[in-house]
C-alpha positions in Angstrom: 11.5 56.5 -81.8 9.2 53.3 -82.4 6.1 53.1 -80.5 8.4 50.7 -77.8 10.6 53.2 -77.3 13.2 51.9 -79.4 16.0 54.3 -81.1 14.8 53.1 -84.9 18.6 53.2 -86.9 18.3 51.5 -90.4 20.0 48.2 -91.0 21.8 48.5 -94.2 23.4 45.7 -95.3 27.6 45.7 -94.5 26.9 48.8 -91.9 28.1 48.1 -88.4 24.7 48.0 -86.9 23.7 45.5 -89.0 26.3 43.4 -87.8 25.4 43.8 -84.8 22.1 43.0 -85.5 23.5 39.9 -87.1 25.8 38.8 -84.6 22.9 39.4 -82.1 20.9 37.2 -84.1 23.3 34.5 -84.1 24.1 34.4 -80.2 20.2 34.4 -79.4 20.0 31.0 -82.2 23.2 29.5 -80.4 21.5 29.8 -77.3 18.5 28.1 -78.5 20.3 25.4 -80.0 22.6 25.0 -76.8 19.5 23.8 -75.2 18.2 21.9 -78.2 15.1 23.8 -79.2 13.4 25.3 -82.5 11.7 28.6 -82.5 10.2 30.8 -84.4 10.4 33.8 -86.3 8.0 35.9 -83.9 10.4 35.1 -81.4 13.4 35.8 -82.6 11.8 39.4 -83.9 11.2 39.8 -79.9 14.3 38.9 -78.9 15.8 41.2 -81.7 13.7 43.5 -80.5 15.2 43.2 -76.2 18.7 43.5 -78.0 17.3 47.0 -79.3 17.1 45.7 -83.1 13.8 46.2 -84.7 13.2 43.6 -86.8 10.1 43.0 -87.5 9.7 39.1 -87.6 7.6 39.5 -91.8 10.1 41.4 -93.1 12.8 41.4 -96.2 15.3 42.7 -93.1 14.8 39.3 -91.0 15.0 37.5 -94.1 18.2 38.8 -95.1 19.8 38.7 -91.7 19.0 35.1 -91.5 20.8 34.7 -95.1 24.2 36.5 -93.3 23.6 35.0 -89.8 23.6 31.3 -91.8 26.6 32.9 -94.1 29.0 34.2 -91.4 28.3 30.8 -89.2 29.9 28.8 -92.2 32.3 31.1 -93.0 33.5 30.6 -89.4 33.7 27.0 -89.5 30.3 26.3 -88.5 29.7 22.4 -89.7 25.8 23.3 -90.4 23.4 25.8 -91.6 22.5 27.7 -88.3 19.6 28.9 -89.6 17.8 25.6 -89.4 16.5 25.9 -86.2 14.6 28.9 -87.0 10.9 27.5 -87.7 7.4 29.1 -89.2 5.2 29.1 -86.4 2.5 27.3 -88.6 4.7 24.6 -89.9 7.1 23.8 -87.7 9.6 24.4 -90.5 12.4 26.7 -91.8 10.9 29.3 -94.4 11.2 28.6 -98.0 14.0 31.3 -98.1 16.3 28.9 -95.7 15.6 25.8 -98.5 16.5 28.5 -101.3 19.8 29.3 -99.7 20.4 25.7 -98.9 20.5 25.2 -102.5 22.9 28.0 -103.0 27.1 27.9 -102.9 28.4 27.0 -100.8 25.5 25.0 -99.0 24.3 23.1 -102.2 22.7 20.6 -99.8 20.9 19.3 -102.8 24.1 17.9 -103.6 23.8 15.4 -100.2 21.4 12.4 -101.2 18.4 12.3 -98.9 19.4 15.5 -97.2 16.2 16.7 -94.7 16.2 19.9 -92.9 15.9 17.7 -89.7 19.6 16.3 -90.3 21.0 20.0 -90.2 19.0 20.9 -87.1 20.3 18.5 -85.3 24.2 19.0 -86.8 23.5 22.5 -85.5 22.4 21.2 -82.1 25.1 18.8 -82.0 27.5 21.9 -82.5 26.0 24.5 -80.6 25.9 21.6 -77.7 30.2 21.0 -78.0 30.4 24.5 -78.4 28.9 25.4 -75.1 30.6 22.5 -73.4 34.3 24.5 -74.1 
């Protein structure tokens, strides 16, 4: 047990609780994007956290469910990279990990002249909105 009270059960990467955490992760940043709003990492570590995932908002853990949360959105025909609206706290901005990824396949958003973060917030806004509205 954590000092919360939590039942601690590891996270590996492909195991069905880390799914879960994942798919956790990406309802709790559609619901934030339904309504148009950024937040940060802190946050979504607490919100994790209600869900009964500890994920502790520093870690390699949040890092790499952000990488699959952002992965499994495109695979399912998301039309942008839902991670964007996931901000540092100091900067108002993604992480350098969410620019990384943005550079890899099959993001490459590199390859999109003038491409700014801001663009694919709101393209993830835009689409969290139409897919609320169904």
């Amino acid at each position: 047990m954590t000092p919360d009270g939590m039942k601690r059960m590891p996270l590996t990467r492909g195991s069905d609780r880390y799914n879960e955490a994942r798919d956790a992760m990406m309802e709790i940043i559609m619901r934030w994007a339904a309504a148009r709003r950024t937040d940060n990492y802190k946050t979504l570590s607490a919100e994790l956290a209600a869900e009964g995932f500890a994920v502790p908002y520093f870690s390699k853990l949040m890092s790499e469910l952000l990488e699959s949360a952002c992965r499994e959105a495109d695979r399912a025909g998301a039309p942008g990279m839902l991670t964007a609206i996931v901000v540092n706290n100091a900067t108002s901005r993604p992480s350098q990990q969410f620019f990384t990824l943005a550079e890899q396949s099959p993001f490459r958003r590199q390859d999109r002249p003038g491409w700014e973060w801001e663009a694919e917030r709101d393209i993830v806004f835009e689409h969290a909105q139409t897919e609320a509205a169904d």
